[in-house]
N, C-alpha and C positions, 0 to 999 in steps of 0.2 A: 369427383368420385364420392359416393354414398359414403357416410360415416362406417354405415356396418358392412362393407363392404373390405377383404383385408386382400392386400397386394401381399403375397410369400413367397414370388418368382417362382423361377421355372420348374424349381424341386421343393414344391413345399407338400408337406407331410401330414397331410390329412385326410380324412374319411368323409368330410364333410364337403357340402354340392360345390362344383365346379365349374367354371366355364371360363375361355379363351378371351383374350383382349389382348391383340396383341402376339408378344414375347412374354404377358404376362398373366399369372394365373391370380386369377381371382377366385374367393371361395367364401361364400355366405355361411352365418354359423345358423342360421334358424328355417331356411329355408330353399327348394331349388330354384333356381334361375328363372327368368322368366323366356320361354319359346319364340323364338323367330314363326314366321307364314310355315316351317319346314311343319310344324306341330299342325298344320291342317290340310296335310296332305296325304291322300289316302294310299294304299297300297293296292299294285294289282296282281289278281290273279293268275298262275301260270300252269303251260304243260311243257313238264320236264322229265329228262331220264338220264338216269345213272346207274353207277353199277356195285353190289354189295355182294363181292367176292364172284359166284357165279350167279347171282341172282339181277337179273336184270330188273330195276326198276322207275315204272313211270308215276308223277303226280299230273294230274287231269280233273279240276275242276274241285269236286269233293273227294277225291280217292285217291291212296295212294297203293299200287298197283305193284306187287313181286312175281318175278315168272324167270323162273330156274331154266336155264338155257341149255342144261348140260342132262337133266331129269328128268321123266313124264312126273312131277312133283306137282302137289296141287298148288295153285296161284293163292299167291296172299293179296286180300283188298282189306282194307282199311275204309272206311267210310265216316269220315268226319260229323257228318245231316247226323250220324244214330250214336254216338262218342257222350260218353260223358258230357253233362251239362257245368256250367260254371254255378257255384253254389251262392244262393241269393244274398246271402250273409256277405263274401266277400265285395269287401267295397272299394272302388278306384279312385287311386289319388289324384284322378284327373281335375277335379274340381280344386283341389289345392295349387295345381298347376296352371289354374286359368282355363284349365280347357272347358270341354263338352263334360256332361256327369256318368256318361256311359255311351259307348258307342257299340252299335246292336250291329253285330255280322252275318253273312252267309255262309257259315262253314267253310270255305274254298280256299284250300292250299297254297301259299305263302309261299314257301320253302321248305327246302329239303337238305339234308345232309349225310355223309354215309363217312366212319371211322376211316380210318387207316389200315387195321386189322382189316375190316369189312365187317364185322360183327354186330356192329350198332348202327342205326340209322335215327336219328331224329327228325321233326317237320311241327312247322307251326301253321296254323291258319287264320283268318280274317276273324275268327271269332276268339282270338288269344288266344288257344290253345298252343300248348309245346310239350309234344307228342314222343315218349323215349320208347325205342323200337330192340329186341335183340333177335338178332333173323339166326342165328347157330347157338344147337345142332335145329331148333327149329325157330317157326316168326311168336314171338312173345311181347303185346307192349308191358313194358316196364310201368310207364306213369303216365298223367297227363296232369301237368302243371301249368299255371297261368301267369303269363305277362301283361304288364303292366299296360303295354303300348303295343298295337302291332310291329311285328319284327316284319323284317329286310333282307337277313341271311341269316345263316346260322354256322358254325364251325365247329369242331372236335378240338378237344388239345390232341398231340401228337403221342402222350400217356394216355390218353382216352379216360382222364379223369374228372377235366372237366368239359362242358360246352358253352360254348361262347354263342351271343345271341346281338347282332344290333337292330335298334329300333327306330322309326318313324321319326323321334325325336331327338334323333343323337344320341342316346346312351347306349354302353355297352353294357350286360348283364352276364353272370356268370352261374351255370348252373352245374350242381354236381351231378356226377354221373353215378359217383359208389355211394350217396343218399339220395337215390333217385325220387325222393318223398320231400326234400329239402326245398324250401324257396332261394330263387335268384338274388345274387350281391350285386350292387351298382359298382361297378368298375371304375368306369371311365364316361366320358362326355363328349360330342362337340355342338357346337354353337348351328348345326346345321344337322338334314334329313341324309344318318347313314345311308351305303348305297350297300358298299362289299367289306368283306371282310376277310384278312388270310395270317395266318400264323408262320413266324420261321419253323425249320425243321425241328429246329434244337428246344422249341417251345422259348423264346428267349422275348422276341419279339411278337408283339402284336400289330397289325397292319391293319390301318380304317382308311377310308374314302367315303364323302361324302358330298353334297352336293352342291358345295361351291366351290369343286376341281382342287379340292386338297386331298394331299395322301400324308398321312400321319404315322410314324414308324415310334410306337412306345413300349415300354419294360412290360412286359405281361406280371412281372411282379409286384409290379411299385407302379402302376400306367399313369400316375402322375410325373412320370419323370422320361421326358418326353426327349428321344433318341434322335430324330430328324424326321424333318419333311421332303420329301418328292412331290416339286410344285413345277406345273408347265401346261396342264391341262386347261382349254380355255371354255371349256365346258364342264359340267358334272363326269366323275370319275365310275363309271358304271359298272367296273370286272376289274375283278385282282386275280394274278395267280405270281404262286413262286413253283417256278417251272423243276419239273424233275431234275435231278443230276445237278442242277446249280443253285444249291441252298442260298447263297448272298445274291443273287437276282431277283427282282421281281418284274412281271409283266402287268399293265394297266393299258385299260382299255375306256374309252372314253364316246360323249356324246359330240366332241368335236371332230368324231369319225378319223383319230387316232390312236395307237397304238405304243409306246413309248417302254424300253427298256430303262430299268433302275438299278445302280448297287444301294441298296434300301439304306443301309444302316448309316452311309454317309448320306444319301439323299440325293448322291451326282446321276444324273443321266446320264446314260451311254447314248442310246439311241431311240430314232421318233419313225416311223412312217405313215403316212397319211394312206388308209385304205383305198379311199377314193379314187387316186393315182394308179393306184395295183391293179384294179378291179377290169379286170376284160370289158366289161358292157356297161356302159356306164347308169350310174344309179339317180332315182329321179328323187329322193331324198339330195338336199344339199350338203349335208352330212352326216354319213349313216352311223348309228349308234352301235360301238361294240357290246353286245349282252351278252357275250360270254369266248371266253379262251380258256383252252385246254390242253392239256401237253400227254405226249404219249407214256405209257408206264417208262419205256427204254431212253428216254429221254431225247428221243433223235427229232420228232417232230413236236411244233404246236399248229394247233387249229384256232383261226379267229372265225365266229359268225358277227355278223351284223345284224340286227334288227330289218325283217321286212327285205331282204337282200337273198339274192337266190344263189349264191357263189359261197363256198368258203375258200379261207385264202388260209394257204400252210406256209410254214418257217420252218427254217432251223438253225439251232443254237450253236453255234461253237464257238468251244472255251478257250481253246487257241486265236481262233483269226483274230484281225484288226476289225473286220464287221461281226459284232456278237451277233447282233438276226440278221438273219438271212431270207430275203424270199424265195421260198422253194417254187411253187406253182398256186391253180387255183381252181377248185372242183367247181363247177356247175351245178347244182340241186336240179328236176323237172318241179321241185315244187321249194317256195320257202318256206328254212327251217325254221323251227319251231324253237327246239334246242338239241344239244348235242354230248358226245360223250366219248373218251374209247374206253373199251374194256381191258382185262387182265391179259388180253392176246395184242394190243397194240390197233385192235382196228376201231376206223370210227365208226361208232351208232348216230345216225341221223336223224332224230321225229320231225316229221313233214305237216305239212298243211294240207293234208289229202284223204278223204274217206280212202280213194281204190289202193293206194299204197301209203300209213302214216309212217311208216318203217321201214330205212335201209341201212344194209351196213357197206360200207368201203376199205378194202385192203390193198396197203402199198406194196405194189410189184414194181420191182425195178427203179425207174422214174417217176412212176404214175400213181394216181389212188384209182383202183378198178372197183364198179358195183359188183359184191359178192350177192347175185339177187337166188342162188340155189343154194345159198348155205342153211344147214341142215336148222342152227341155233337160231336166225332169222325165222323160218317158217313156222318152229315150236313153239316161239314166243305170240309170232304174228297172229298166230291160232288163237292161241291164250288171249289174247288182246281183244278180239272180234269185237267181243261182249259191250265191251267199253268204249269202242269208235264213237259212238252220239256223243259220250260225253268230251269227248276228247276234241271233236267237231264245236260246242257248244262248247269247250273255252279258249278256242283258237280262235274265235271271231269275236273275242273282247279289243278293246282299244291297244291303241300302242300303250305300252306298259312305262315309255320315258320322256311321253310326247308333253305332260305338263313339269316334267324338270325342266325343260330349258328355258333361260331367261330371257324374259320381254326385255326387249330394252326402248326406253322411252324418251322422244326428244322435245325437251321443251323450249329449248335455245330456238329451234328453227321456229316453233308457232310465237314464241312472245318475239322474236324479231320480225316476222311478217304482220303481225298485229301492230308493233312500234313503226313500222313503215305505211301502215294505212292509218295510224294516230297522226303522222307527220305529214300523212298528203291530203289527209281532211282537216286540219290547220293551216298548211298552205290553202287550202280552198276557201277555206273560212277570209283568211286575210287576205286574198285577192278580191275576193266578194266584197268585203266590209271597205279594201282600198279604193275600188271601182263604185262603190257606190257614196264613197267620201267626195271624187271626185267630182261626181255627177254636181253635187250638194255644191259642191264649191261651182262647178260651171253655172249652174241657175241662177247660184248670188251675185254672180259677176255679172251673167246678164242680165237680171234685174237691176244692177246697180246703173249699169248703161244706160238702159232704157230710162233710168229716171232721170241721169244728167240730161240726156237728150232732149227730152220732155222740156226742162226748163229754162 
C-alpha cells in the first residue's frame, strides 16, 4: 500500500476521497481516487413516464413532456437544445481525474425524478445539466445547476429537502432543494459505474448498485459507515425499488435477468426468481435485462419490464406468507415497452415502441390486467402527445441502453494451452527429424566402413 494512502476501517470519519478495498476504507488526503474503465462509459439516452400527482409525464429525447390527465390544462414541455447554457468560466475537474477536459453533449434526457408530495420534479441530461422543476399550483423551473459527471438516476429525500444524484463514476452527490442555487456535496463513492439508486422510507438508509452486481445499503447521514451489502447478482444490478407497504424490503433487478428480494438493512435474501423461466414465450435475449420495477400506490401488486421483451410479469407481496413474491401473472404488450409506470389510481401506464399507439393504460379487474384503450385520461393525454411522437420515435431507436455493461469474459488458459500443444508437437517433429536424419548419417558410415574392409 501507498504511504499516503491511510487504512481507517469501516467507519472512518472523514470528508476526504474515498474508495473501497475490500472491508476496508481507504481515503487519500490530497486527492480523489483514480477511475476504473466505469469512468469511460457513456450514458444513454431514454423515453420514460411517470407521474407528478395528476400530471402525467414523459422524457423523449430533448424534452421533458407534462399533460394533466384530469384537465383541458395546457401541457408543459421543457426543451433542454434552448435551456440555459453551462457558463464558459466554470471548469471540470475532469482533468484532475485523469479523464477527458470536457465532454461536449446533446442535450438528451438522462433521467428523471418526481417527489413524494408530487410537487417537484427534477431531470438531468447528457450535457450536465440538473434541472429542479415545481409543477403546483403551476410548472416553474426553480434552477438549473451543473454536475460534475453525467448522472445515472436521481432521487428525492423523503423530506423533499434534499436530492440525491449518482454518476457515471461512482459518486453520489447531494443537492439541496431549499437552496436551490447551492452546488452538490460529494457524499459517498464506489469503485464502479452507478446504475440505481433508492432511499429507505424513514430517509435512514441509502441504497446504491452499481455495476459489478453489488448493492450497498449505507447511513444517509454518515454514508461512510456502511450498513450491509445485498450480494448474489451475477451481473450488473440495473433497478432498485423499496416496494410500497414494506419499508424493510427491497426489490433489485438485474442484468442476469433476475429479480431477487432483500431485507436490506441486514443484507439476507429472501428470495431470487429467474424471469426467463416465468416468461410465456420464450425470449431471444439469453438473459433479459430488468430496466425497471414498480409497485402499485396500494401495495398489492409489482410490475417487472425487461429490456427489448414484449411481456410484463406481475407479483405480489405478502407479508404474511412463507413466499414473500409471488407470481401473479404476465401481460403481453402488441409492442415493446419502452418504459412504465402506475398512477395515483393503481393502473399501469405503458410507453410503447409504436407511432400508431405509444400509449396504453391497464387496469386489474378481478384476475387479470385488462387494456383500458377508451379511457377518457388516455385519450387526453394521447392528444396532447401527438406533437411529440417523432421525437419519441427518434429516441426509441437508440441502442440497448445496457448492452455495453455486461462483462466480456476472456479466456486465455484455453489459447496458451493450444499454442503450448503445437510448441510440443513441433519439437516432437523437430526431434524425430533431427533423429531420422542422425540415423541415415550413421547408416552411410557403416556402409562406407564395409565397403572399405571389403576392398581390402
Amino acid at each position: 500500500m501507498r504511504s499516503d494512502w491511510l487504512g481507517l476501517g469501516n467507519n472512518c470519519k472523514t470528508s476526504q476521497s474515498r474508495v473501497e478495498w475490500g472491508g476496508l476504507c481507504l481515503c487519500h488526503p490530497r486527492k480523489s481516487p483514480p477511475r476504473g474503465p466505469s469512468s469511460q462509459i457513456h450514458t444513454t439516452a431514454m423515453a420514460a413516464v411517470g407521474f407528478c400527482g395528476e400530471w402525467c409525464i414523459f422524457t423523449c429525447d430533448k424534452k421533458l413532456i407534462a399533460i394533466h390527465t384530469k384537465q383541458a390544462r395546457e401541457p408543459f414541455v421543457f426543451d433542454c437544445s434552448t435551456a440555459e447554457k453551462k457558463p464558459k468560466h466554470a471548469k471540470e475537474d475532469n482533468i484532475s481525474d485523469g479523464g477527458a477536459s470536457e465532454e461536449t453533449g446533446s442535450d438528451k434526457v438522462l433521467a428523471f425524478t418526481v417527489s413524494t408530495s408530487g410537487k417537484l420534479v427534477a431531470l438531468t441530461d447528457d450535457s450536465k445539466r440538473l434541472v429542479l422543476f415545481r409543477c403546483e399550483p403551476s410548472w416553474q423551473c426553480i434552477s438549473i445547476r451543473w454536475v460534475v459527471r453525467r448522472c445515472t438516476s436521481l432521487m428525492f429525500s423523503q423530506a423533499e429537502d434534499k436530492l440525491l444524484v449518482t454518476d457515471k463514476s461512482g459518486d453520489v452527490y447531494s443537492f439541496s432543494v431549499v437552496e436551490p442555487q447551492r452546488d452538490g456535496e460529494l457524499k459517498m463513492g464506489h469503485l464502479s459505474m452507478l446504475l440505481a439508486l433508492s432511499l429507505s422510507p424513514d430517509d435512514k438508509y441509502i441504497i446504491t448498485a452499481d455495476r459489478d452486481e453489488k448493492i450497498r445499503v449505507s447511513h444517509l447521514r454518515s454514508p461512510y459507515n456502511i450498513q450491509s451489502f445485498c450480494l448474489g447478482h451475477q451481473q450488473f444490478v440495473s433497478a432498485l425499488l423499496v416496494p410500497s407497504g414494506h419499508p424493510n424490503w427491497l426489490l433489485s433487478g438485474s442484468g442476469d435477468g433476475t429479480m431477487k428480494l432483500w431485507e436490506y438493512e441486514s443484507g439476507r435474501k429472501l428470495q431470487s426468481w429467474d424471469l426467463k423461466e416465468l416468461a410465456e414465450t420464450p425470449s431471444k435475449q439469453k438473459n433479459p435485462t430488468v430496466c425497471r420495477i414498480a409497485s402499485s400506490p396500494d401495495a398489492r401488486h409489482v410490475a417487472v419490464q425487461c429490456e427489448r421483451v414484449s411481456t410484463v410479469q406481475f407479483f405480489t407481496l405478502d407479508q404474511e406468507g412463507e413466499d414473500k413474491l409471488v407470481p401473479h401473472s404476465s401481460l403481453s404488450l402488441p409492442h415493446c415497452p419502452l418504459d412504465m409506470t402506475f398512477d395515483p389510481e393503481g393502473r399501469l401506464w405503458v410507453l410503447m415502441d409504436s407511432s400508431d399507439a405509444p400509449l396504453q393504460i391497464y387496469t386489474h379487474k378481478q384476475d387479470f390486467w385488462e387494456c383500458d384503450a377508451e379511457s377518457p385520461e388516455l385519450n387526453r393525454v394521447t392528444e396532447a402527445f401527438k406533437p411529440h411522437w417523432e421525437t419519441l420515435e427518434a429516441s426509441a431507436r437508440t441502442d440497448s441502453r445496457f448492452e455495453h455493461l455486461y462483462k466480456v469474459s476472456f479466456d486465455n488458459v484455453t489459447a496458451y494451452l493450444q499454442k503450448k500443444q503445437q510448441r510440443v508437437e513441433e519439437q516432437q517433429l523437430k526431434r524425430g527429424m533431427a533423429q531420422k536424419a542422425n540415423g541415415n548419417k550413421k547408416a552411410k558410415k557403416e556402409m562406407s566402413g564395409a565397403v572399405t574392409r571389403s576392398s581390402t
